[in-house]
FIKE-767515 format. One record per residue (C-alpha): residue in three letters; x, z, y. Coordinates in steps of 0.05 Angstrom, whole numbers, plus 5000, padded with zeros to 4 digits. Layout:
<recs>
ALAXZY;...
</recs>
This chain:
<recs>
UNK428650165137;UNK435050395179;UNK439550005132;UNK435249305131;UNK434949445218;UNK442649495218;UNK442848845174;UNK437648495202;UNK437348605281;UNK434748025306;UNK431047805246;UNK424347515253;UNK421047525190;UNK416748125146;UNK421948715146;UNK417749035074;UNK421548365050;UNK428348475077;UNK428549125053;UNK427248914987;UNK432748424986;UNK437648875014;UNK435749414965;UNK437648894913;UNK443948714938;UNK446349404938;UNK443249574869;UNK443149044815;UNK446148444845;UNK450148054800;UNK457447734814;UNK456147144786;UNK449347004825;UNK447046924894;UNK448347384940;UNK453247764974;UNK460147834941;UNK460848434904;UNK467148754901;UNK470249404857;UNK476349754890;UNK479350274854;UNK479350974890;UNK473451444901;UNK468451574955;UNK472251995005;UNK476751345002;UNK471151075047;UNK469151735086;UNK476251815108;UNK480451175096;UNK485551495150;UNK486952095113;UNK487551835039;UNK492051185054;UNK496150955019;UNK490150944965;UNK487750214957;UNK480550344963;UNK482650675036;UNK487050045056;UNK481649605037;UNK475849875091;UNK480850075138;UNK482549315143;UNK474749095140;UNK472449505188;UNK478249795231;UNK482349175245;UNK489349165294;UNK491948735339;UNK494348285280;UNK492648255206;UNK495447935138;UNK492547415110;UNK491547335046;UNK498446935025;UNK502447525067;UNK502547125144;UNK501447465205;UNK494947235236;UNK490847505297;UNK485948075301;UNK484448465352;UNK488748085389;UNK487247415400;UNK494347145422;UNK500347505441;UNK508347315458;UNK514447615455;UNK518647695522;UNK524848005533;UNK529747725481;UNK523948135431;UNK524048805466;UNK516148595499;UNK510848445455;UNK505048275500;UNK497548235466;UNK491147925502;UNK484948265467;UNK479147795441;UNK471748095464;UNK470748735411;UNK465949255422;UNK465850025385;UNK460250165341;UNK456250455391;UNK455849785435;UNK461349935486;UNK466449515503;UNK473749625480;UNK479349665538;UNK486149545532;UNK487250255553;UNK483150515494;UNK487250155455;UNK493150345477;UNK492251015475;UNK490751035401;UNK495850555380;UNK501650985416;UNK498251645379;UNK499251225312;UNK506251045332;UNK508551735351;UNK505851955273;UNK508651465238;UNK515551545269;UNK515252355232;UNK515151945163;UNK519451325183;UNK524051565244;UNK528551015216;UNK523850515209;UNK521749805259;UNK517550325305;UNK523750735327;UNK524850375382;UNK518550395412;UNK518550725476;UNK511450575511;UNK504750255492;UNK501350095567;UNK495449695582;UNK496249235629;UNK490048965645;UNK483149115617;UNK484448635568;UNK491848665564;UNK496149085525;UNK504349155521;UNK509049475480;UNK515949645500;UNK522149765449;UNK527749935464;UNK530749435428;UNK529248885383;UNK526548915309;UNK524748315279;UNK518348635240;UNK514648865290;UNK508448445262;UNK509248645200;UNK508049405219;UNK502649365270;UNK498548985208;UNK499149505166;UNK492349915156;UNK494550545189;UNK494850125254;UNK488049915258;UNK485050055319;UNK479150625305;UNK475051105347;UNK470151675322;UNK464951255300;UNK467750705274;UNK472750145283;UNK472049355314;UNK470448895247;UNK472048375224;UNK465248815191;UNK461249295197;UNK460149895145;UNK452650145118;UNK452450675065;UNK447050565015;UNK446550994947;UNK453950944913;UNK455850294948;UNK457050025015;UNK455249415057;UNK459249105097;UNK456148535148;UNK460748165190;UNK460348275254;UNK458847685315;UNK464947745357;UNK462247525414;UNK456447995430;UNK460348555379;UNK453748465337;UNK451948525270;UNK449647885262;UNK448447375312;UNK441847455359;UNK438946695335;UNK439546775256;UNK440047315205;UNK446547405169;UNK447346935112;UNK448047345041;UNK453947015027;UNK457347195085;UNK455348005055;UNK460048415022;UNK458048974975;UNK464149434966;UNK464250034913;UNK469550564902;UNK469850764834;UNK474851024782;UNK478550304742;UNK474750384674;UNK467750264708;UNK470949764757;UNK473449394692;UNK467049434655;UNK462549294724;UNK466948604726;UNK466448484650;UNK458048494657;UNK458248084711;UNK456648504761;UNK461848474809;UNK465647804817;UNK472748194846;UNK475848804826;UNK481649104876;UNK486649584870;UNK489649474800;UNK496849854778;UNK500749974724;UNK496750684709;UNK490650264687;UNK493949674655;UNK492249844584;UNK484449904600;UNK485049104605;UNK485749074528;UNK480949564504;UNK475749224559;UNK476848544520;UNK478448174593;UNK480047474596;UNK487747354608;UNK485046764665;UNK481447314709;UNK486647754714;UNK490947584782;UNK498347894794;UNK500547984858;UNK508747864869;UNK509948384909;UNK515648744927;UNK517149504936;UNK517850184914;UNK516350394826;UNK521151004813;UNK521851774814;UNK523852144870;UNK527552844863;UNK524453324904;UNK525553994856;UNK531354474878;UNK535354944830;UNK542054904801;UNK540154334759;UNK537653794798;UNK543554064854;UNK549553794805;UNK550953104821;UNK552752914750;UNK546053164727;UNK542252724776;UNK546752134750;UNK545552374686;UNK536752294683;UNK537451664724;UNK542251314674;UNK538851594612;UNK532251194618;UNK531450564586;UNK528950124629;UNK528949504578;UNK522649994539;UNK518249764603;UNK516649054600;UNK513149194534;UNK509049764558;UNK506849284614;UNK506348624599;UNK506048234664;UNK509947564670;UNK514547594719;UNK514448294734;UNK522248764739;UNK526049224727;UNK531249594768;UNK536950014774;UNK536849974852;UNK534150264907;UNK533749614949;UNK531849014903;UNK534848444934;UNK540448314987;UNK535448285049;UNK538048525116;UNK544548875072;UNK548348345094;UNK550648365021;UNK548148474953;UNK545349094937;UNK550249694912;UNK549649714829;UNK550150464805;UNK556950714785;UNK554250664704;UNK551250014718;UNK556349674666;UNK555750164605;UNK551449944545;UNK545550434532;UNK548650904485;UNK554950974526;UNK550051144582;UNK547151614532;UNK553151884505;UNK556052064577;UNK549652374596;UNK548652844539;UNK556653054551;UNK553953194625;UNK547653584599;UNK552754024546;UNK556954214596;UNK552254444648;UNK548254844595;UNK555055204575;UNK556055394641;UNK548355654661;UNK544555734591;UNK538155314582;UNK537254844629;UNK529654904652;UNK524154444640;UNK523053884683;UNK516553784712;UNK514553024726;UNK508952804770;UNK504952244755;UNK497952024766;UNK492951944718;UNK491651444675;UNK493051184606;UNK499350744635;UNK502351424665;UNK500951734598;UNK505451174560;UNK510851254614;UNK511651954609;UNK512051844528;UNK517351444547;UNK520651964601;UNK519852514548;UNK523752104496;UNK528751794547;UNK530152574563;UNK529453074508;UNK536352524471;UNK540052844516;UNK537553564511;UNK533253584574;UNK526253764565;UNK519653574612;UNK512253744626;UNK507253244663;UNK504253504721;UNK498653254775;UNK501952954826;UNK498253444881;UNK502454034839;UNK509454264847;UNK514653804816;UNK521953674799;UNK520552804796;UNK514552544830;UNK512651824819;UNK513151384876;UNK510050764877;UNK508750354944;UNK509249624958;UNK514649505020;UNK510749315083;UNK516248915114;UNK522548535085;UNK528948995107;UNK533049505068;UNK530649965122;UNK523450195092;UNK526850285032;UNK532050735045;UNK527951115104;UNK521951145046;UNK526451585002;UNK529851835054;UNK531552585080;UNK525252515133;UNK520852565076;UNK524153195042;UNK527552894987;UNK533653004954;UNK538152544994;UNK545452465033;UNK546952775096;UNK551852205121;UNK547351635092;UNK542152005138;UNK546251915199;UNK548851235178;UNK540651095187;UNK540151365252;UNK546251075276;UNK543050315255;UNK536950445303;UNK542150545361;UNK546849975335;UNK548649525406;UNK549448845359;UNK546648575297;UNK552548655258;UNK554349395276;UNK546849635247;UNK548649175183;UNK554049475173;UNK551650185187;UNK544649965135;UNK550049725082;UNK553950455079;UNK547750845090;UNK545050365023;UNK551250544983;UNK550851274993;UNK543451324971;UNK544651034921;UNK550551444892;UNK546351984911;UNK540851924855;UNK535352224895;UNK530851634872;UNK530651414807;UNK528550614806;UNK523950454752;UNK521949654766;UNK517749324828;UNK510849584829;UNK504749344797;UNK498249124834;UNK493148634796;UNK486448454813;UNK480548144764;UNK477547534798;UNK471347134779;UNK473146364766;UNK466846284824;UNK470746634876;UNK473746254915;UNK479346384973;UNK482346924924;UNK489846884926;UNK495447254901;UNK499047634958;UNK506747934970;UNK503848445007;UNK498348574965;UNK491848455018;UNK485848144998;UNK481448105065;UNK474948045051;UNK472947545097;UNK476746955063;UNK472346934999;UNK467246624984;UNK463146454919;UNK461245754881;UNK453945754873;UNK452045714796;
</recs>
């Protein structure tokens, strides 16, 4: 009965019936009928136990943004929109960013302060920074409250995607036992409920009437096949937290072509070199694997209109101030690319024997199993041979594969950068560093731009294409919409009766 209490605090009718309900919601409830929404998010259930610790997985983003909202939020077409704050404005030529709180209240009923807030924001801030020193949160020098209600953070100088950072799911404002809504989270058997919560009293419903079911989300972590099938039956009406790894379940499932919703996102689908040795230390060998692979082999392996490839680390001009830097082999046909490559390859292997085997690190799934086929083939024509590893295990090439949470060149060179121990340039580093301290606009352009064309002759990331996220949506479900940031909150759906 502790579930139907939490879901139904105020309500005034038989509670044997409510529970009843409720234990059908979470059970057998149908996507396609009354009800709640039910929703599939691919991940597993520590994804929901500790959403903190096992970001960036989607399943994690997803309930950290349900149930541990920050100041601001995406929506679901990729705008900033409030949150946790209710209004907020920007003073000091953009150097103050000044947030008024709306009425939230912990889990436990008490009222959250500015200085609560504060306090855990700055701790985020101060973390972050050790993965992204270059990135828009470098500048921030203090998070103070200045009221109860009142919160401001200081930088030391302006960045124009501020927003776009403190939305991001690692922001959201959470204590011990819980976080402020937009819902609430009850655990029940495999799946989860998820009531909204009544932001004036901080609620689970409001004290006059009892939640409507349609306002009810049931939310499941599960591996993609089941999440698939559960959607095929009818048994969910929205499945999360597609990529490329699980493309090719879509066939074998049978799913209709119309449910299956591509977002046009933007960011990072590539290998990173993070083994050392002799081999990956020669230049020409690095410039070597990343001009071997065919590129032009992955549009048919994933099938998605609109979706490509690239040779680049940054995909489009941005805040480059110019386009971005094409690699040195960028005009060579494929089998002079080949050709030079396997000359590199001869030469080293005179020099040191046998080069050793490359170990590749990619997550599982049947569409990481047809690109490593095609890495293995791509490779071993010009005499370099691999093994697939788990991406937890030691590696020579790990798979990266992260959409960009703000527009600038920035997050993309700082996201392959030397901060996160990968096989990068000394000078481009500085360049980097030098851009955060830039006095004018055009000095930290210009400082982006040559740290941008160093990475990039550096081959310590290996660009594949943009990455993949897709999503299977009920024709019912309304308020679904394909995002550039690839967010799907929760609380903008809503489902046609039959």
């Amino acid at each position: 009965m502790g579930a139907f209490s939490l879901l139904h605090r105020h309500y005034r009718h038989g509670l044997s019936a409510g529970a009843l309900l409720l234990g059908a919601m979470l059970g057998g409830c149908s996507g396609e009928g009354s009800g709640p929404v039910v929703v599939s998010v691919v991940g597993d259930r520590d994804d929901f136990a500790k959403p903190l610790q096992n970001l960036p997985d989607p399943a994690a983003k997803l309930m950290l943004e349900s149930t541990a909202q920050g100041l601001v939020a995406f929506d679901a077409s990729g705008d900033i929109v409030p949150a946790l704050a209710q209004r907020w404005i920007v003073e000091d030529d953009g150097r103050s960013y000044i947030f008024r709180l709306r009425r939230a209240f912990w889990a436990d009923g008490t009222r959250v302060t500015a200085p609560d807030v504060a306090r855990i924001l700055m701790s985020r801030i101060v973390s972050l920074r050790r993965l992204d020193p270059d990135g828009p949160l470098d500048v921030v020098q203090t998070v103070v409250p200045m009221t109860g209600e009142v919160i401001e953070i200081k930088l030391a100088a302006a960045r124009p995607f501020v927003l776009q950072m403190l939305a991001q799911p690692q922001m959201g404002v959470l204590s011990r036992d819980g976080g402020t809504g937009p819902y609430r989270r009850a655990q029940r058997d495999k799946a989860s409920l998820l009531t909204p919560i009544d932001r004036s009293s901080g609620d689970d419903v409001s004290a006059e009437e009892p939640v409507p079911p349609s306002q009810l989300r049931v939310l499941r972590s599960e591996r993609a096949a089941l999440a698939i099938i559960r959607f095929r039956e009818g048994q969910s009406a929205l499945m999360l937290g597609g990529r490329f790894t699980d493309l090719p379940l879509l066939v074998r499932a049978g799913i209709d072509r119309d449910a299956v919703r591509v977002d046009p996102v933007q960011g990072l689908l590539g290998l990173i070199v993070v083994g050392e040795g002799k081999l990956l230390d020669d230049d020409n060998v690095r410039a070597a694997i990343n001009m071997t692979i065919d590129r032009g082999q992955l549009p048919a392996l994933f099938p998605l209109g609109g979706w490509a490839t690239t040779e680049q680390i940054v995909p489009s001009q941005l805040d480059l101030g110019r386009n971005p830097t094409p690699p040195a082999w960028a005009g060579l046909s494929m089998e002079e690319r080949r050709a030079q490559a396997s000359a590199t390859i001869t030469r080293w292997r005179a020099d040191n024997g046998a080069p050793p085997t490359l170990r590749i690190a990619l997550p599982n799934g049947p569409g990481a199993t047809l690109l490593f086929t095609m890495l293995r083939r791509d490779l071993a024509a010009i005499g370099l041979d691999t093994r697939r590893v788990d991406m937890r295990a030691d590696a020579d090439l790990r798979l990266v594969d992260e959409v960009a949470p703000y527009d600038s060149a920035l997050w993309y060179l700082g996201r392959v950068g030397c901060a996160r121990k990968i096989r990068c340039n000394d000078a481009a580093d500085a360049q980097l560093q030098a851009a955060s301290l830039a006095s004018t606009g055009e000095e930290r352009a210009a400082r982006i731009a040559e740290a941008e064309a160093l990475m990039q002759a550096e081959n310590g990331y290996i660009a594949l294409g943009a990455p993949v996220r897709w999503s299977l949506a009920s024709k019912r479900l309304t308020g679904f919409m394909a995002s550039p940031r690839a967010r799907h909150p929760l609380n903008h759906l809503f489902r046609r009766p039959n």
